[in-house]
C-alpha positions in Angstrom: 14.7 -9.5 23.6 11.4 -8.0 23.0 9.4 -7.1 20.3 6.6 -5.0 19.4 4.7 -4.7 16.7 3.0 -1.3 16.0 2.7 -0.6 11.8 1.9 -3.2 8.9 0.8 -5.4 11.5 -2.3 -7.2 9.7 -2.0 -4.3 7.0 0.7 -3.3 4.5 1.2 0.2 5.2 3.2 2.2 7.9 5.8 -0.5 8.9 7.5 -0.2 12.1 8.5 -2.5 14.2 9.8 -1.3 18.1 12.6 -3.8 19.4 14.3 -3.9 22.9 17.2 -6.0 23.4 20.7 -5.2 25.8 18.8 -2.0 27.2 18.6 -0.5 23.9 15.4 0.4 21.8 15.7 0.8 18.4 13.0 0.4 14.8 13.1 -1.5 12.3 11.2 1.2 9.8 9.1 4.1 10.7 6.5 4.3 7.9 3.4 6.3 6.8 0.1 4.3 7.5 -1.6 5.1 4.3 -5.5 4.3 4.1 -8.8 5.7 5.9 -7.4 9.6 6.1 -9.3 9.6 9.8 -7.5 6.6 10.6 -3.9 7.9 9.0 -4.1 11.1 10.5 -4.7 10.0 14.2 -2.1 6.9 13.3 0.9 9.0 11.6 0.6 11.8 14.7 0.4 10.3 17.6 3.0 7.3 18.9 1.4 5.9 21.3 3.1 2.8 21.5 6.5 4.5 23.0 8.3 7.9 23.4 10.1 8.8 20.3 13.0 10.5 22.6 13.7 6.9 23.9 14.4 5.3 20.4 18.1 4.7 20.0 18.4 4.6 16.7 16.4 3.0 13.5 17.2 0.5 11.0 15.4 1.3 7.2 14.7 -1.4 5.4 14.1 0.7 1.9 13.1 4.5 1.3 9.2 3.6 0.1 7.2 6.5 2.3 5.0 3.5 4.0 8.6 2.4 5.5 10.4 6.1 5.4 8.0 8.7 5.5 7.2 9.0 9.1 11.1 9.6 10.3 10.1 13.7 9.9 7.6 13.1 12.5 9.6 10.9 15.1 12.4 13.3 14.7 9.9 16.3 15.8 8.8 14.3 18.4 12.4 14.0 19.8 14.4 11.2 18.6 17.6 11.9 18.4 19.3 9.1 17.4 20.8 7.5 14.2 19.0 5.8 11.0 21.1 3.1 9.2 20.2 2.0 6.0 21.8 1.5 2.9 23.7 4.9 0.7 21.3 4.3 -2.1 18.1 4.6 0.4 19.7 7.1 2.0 20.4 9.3 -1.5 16.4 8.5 -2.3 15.4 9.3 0.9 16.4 12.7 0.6 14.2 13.4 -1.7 11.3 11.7 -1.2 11.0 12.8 2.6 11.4 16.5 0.7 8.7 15.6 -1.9 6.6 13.8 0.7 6.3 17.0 2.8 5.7 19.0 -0.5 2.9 16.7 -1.2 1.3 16.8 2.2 1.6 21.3 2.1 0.0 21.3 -1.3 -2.7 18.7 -0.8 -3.4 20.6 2.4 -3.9 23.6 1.5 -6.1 22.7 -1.4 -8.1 21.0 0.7 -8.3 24.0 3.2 -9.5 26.0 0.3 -12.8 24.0 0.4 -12.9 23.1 4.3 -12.6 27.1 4.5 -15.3 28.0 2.4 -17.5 26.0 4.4 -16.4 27.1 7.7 -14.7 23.7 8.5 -11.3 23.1 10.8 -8.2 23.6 8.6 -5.8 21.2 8.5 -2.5 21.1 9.0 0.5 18.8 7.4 1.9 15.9 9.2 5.4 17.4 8.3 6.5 20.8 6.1 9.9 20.8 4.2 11.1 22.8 7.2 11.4 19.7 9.3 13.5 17.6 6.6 17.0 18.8 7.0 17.7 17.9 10.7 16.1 14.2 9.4 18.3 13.7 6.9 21.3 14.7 8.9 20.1 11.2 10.9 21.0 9.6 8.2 23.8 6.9 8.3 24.9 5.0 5.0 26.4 1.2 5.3 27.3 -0.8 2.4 25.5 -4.1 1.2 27.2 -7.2 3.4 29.1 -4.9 5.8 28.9 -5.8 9.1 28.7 -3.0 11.4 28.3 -3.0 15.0 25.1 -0.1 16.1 25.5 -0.8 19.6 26.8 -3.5 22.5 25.6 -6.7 21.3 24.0 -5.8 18.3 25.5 -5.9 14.9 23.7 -5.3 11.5 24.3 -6.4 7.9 22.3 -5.5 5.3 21.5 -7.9 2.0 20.1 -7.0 -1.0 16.3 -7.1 -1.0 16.2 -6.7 -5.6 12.6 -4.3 -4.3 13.8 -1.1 -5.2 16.9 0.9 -5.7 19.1 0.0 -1.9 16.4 -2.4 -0.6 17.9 -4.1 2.2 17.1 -7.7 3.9 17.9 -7.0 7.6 20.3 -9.7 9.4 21.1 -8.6 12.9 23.4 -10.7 14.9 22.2 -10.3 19.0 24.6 -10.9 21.8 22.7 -11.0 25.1 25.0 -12.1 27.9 27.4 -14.5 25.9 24.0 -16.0 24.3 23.9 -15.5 20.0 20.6 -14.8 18.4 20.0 -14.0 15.1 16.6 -12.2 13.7 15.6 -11.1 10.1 13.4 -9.0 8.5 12.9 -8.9 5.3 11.5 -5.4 4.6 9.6 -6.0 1.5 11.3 -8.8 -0.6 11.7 -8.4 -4.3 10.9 -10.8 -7.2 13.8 -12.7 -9.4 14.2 -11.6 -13.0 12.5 -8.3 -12.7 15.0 -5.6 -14.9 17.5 -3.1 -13.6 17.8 -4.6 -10.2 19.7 -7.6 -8.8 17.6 -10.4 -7.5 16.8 -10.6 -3.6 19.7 -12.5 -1.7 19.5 -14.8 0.7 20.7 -14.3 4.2 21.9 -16.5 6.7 20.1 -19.0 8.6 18.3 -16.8 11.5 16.3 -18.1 14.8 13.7 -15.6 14.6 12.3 -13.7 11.3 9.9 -11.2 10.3 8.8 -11.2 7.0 6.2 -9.6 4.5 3.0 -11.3 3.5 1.8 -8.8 1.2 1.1 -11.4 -1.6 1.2 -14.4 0.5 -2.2 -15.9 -1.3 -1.5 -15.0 -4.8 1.0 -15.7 -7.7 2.0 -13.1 -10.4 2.2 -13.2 -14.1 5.7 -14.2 -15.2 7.9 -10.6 -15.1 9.4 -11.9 -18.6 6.1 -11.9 -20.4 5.3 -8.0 -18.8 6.7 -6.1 -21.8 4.2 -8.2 -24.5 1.2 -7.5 -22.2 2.3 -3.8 -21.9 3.2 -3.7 -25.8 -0.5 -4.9 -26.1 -1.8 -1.8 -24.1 0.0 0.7 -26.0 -1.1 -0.9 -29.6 -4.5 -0.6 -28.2 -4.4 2.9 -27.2 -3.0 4.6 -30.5 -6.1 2.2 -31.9 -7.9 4.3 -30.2 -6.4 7.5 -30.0 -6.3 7.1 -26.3 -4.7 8.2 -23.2 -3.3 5.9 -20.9 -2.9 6.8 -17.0 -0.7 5.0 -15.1 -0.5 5.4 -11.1 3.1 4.6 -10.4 5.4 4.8 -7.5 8.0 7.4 -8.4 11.0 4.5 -7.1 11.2 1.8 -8.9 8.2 1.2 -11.0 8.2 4.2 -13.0 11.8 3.5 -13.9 10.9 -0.1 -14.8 8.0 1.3 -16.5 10.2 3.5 -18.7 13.0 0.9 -19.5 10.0 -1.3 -20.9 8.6 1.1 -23.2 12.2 2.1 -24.4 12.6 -1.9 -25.1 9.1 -2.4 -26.3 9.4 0.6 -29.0 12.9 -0.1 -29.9 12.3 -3.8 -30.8 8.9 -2.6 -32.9 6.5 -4.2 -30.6 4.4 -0.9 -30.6 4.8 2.3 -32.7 6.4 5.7 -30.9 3.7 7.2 -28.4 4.5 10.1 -26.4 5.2 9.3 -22.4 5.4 11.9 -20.0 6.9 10.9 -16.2 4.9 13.6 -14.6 6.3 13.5 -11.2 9.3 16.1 -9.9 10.0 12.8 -7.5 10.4 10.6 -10.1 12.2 13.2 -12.3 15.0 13.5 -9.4 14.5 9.7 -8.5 15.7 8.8 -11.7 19.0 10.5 -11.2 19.3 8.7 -8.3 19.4 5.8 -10.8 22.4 6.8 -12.9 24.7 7.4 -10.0 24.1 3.5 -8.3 24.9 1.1 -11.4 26.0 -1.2 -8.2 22.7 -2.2 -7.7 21.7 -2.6 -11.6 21.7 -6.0 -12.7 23.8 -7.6 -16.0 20.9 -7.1 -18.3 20.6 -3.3 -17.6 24.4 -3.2 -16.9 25.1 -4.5 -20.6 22.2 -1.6 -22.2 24.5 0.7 -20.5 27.6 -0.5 -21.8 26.2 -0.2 -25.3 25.8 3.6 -24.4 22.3 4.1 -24.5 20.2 5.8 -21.4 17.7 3.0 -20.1 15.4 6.1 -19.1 15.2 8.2 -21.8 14.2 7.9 -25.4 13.1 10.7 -27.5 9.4 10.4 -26.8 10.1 10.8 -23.2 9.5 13.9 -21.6 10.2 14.5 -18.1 7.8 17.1 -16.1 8.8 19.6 -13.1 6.4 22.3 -13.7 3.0 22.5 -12.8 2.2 24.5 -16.0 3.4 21.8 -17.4 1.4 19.5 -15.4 -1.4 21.3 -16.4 -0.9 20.9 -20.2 -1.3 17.6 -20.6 -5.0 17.9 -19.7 -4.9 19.4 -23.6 -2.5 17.0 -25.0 -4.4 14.7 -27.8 -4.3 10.7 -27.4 -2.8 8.9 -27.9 -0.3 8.7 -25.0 0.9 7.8 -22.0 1.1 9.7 -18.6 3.0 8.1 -15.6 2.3 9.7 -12.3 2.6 9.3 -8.6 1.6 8.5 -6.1 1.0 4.6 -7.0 -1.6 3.8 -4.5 -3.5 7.5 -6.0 -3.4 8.8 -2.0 -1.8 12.0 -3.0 0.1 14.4 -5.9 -0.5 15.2 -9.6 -1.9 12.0 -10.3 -5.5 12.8 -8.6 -5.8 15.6 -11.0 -5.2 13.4 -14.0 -7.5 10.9 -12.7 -10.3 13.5 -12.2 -9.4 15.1 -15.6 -9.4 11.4 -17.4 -11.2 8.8 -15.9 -15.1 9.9 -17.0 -13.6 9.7 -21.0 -14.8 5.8 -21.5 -11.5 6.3 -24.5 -9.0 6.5 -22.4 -7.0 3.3 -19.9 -6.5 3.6 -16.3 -3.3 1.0 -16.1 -2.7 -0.3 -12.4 0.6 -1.8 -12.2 1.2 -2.1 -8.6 -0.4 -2.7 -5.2 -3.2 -0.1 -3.6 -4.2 -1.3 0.3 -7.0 -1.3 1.8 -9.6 2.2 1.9 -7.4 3.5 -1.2 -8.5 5.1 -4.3 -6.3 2.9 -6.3 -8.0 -0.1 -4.4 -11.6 1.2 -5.4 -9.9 1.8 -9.3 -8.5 -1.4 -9.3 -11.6 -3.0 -8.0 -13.4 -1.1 -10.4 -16.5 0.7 -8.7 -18.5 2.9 -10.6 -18.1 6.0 -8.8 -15.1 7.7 -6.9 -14.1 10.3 -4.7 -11.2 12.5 -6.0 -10.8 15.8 -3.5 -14.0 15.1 -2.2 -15.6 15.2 -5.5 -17.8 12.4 -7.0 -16.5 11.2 -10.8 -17.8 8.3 -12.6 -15.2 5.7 -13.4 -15.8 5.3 -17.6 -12.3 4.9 -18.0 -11.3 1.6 -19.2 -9.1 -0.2 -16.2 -6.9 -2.2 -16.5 -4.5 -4.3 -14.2 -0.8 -6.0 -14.9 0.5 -7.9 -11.4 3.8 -8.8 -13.7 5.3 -5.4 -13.0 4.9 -5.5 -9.1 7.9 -5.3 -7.2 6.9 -7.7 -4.4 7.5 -11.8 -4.1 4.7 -13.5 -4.5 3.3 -16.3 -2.8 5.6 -18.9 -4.7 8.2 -16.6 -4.3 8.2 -15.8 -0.6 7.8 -19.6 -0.2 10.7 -20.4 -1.9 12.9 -17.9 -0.2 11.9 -18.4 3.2 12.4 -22.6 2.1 15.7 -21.4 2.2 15.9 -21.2 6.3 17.3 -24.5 8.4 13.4 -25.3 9.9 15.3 -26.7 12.8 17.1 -23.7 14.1 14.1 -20.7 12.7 12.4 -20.5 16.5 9.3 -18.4 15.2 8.1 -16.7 11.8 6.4 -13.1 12.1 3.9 -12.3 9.3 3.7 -8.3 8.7 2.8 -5.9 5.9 -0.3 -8.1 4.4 -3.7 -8.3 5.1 -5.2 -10.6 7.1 -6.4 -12.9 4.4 -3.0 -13.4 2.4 -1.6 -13.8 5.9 -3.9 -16.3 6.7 -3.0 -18.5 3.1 0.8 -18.2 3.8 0.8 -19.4 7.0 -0.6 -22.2 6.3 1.3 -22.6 3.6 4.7 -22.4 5.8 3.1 -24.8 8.4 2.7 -27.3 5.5 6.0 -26.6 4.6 7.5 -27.8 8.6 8.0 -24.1 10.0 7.0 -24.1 13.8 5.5 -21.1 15.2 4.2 -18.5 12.4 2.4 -15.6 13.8 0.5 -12.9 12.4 0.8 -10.1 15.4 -2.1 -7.3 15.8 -1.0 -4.0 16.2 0.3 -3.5 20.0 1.1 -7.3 19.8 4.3 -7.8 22.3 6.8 -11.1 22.0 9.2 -12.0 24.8 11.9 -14.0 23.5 
């Protein structure tokens, strides 16, 4: 068995991972690289680590665009082959490869309008809605802890990864001439006793497993104390008449997001305030939801049962339009906006920013992780200045950041699960989507902790094994 690692290797965007075992080829992800645009756009075009035709298939760890949101782009390149990952990634996949091309048309041709007026190259999109449907008919859908065989000597069960709605854990059992391996990857690995989803499971004892690192040097605020911090944040912004913007992922956070402020408002922790999920993603990701209660967990499960909608409240309103969109730049504080995209690369939430963040009034809330070369990294880190559409705006905004929403282990957390693993029998331990510096701290870490051979592969880095 071989295998190559060519995205989130010494990052944490555009996972993908190229294995070879039995004479087949398959991927574990196929995800956007999200960061430097010069970088991304050479990165997200071009595979130059293999020939997309000769992929056999491609296991998805979750739907999240840095795992997903390159598939449009391997399929146009000819692979042919199947994508296995669970039904609710494949339901949310549908329609955030849609809203992902969407994004990439209308950003484009904005940008165009500029590049044109100063006799620039245009652009073009790395994908248009065109090139969704023969994608999604790729699609396969396989149940939580149902063994399924893709090909000779290779058989797949997925586990429940408690990231976002269908996060899998990858366990693959590998027969290569009568010989039994077994490899993991754990796609990005969720926290325990974060609401609505089920915590992340454990999966069998493996020889070989490639896990995420993306907080492997820091710890998080306790989840269970995220709605009095949040409640804290809203009773400061009606205050202050204030508008609070919050960069969100349109999976998973923004539906966490809403649940707290329904809970936070209906126990009288903070008056009413007006929220509005301005995202069409999140807006269709949302029914997504309602239709998998499998993957809910017994605290969310039991709001249900009591017949109340954990994602919608009567202060909630919903946006589609982009009239609408455009409204809220006259709507009076105070409130609350939730946008995507959560690391503020693309959509509606670059125009809120630019139409917010020079008001020294108003909140910038960052509840989740921005990489490297993102605006939501330069927000989060606070610089004075920053570039929105090319466009210089001074960063008055008040900022403020909550780690107790993120949807990823920490480093106590991914110690304790990979803990879990018989230290005798786990051969080596891969270290992807992190950056080098949490990478380096968790390795140690596991090395302390008796794990032989933890590697953190470059890009292009190949393992015989």
């Amino acid at each position: 068995m071989k295998i190559k690692f060519i995205g989130a290797a010494q990052t944490v965007t555009g996972s993908m991972h190229l294995i070879e075992v039995n004479g087949f080829t398959f991927l574990l992800d196929c995800g956007l690289y999200q960061g430097k645009r010069k970088i991304a756009f050479e990165l997200n075009r071009n595979f130059d680590q293999f020939d997309p035709a000769e992929i056999d298939f491609v296991i998805l760890s979750h739907a999240h665009i840095d795992h997903s949101g390159n598939l449009p782009t391997l399929v146009k390149k000819g692979f042919k082959g199947n994508i296995y990952c669970t039904f609710a990634t494949k339901d949310l996949a549908t329609i955030m490869l849609r809203d992902s091309a969407h994004i990439q048309e209308m950003d484009v041709r904005y940008v165009n309008k500029k590049r044109e007026k100063q006799g620039k190259n245009l652009f073009e999109p790395l994908y248009t809605q065109d090139d969704i449907p023969q994608t999604l008919k790729q699609f396969v859908g396989i149940n939580y802890h149902n063994e399924v065989e893709l090909a000779k000597g290779i058989k797949l069960t997925f586990f429940d990864a408690g990231h976002i709605l269908g996060s899998a854990i990858v366990f693959l059992t590998l027969n290569e001439d009568g010989k039994i391996t077994t490899l993991g990857f754990s796609g990005d690995l969720g926290r325990p006793n974060l609401p609505i989803l089920k915590d992340p499971e454990y999966i069998p004892d493996v020889d070989h497993f490639i896990c995420e690192s993306t907080y492997g040097g820091r710890t998080h605020d306790n989840p269970l104390n995220a709605e009095d911090k949040l409640a804290a944040v809203i009773n400061k912004a009606h205050a202050q008449k204030a508008k609070i913007i919050i960069p969100a992922f349109s999976v998973g956070r923004t539906q966490e997001l809403v649940y707290a402020i329904h809970r936070i408002i209906e126990s009288g922790r903070a008056p009413e305030i007006k929220v509005f999920v301005d995202s069409p993603l999140s807006v269709n990701a949302t029914e997504v939801f309602r239709i998998h209660p499998e993957c809910f967990d017994n605290e969310i499960s039991e709001f249900l049962i009591k017949r109340k909608d954990p994602f919608g409240f009567d202060k909630l309103t919903y946006i589609r339009d982009v009239e609408d969109s455009k409204r809220l730049n006259d709507e009076a504080g105070p409130l609350i906006i939730i946008s995507s995209s959560g690391m503020c690369e693309a959509g509606r939430i670059l125009h809120h920013l630019a139409n917010n963040i020079e008001n020294p009034n108003n909140i910038v809330l960052i509840v989740g992780y921005s990489a490297q070369h993102t605006l939501g990294r330069r927000i989060t880190e606070k610089e004075e200045i920053v570039k929105i559409f090319g466009d210089e705006y001074n960063l008055n905004a008040e900022v403020i950041v909550m780690d107790s929403f993120s949807a990823h282990a920490d480093a106590d957390e991914l110690l304790e699960y990979v803990n879990h693993f018989d230290k005798s029998r786990m051969q080596n331990i891969f270290l992807v989507h992190g950056e080098e510096d949490q990478q380096n701290i968790f390795s140690n870490e596991l090395q302390k902790a008796g794990f032989r051979n933890v590697t953190i592969p470059k890009r292009g880095d190949e393992f015989k094994i």
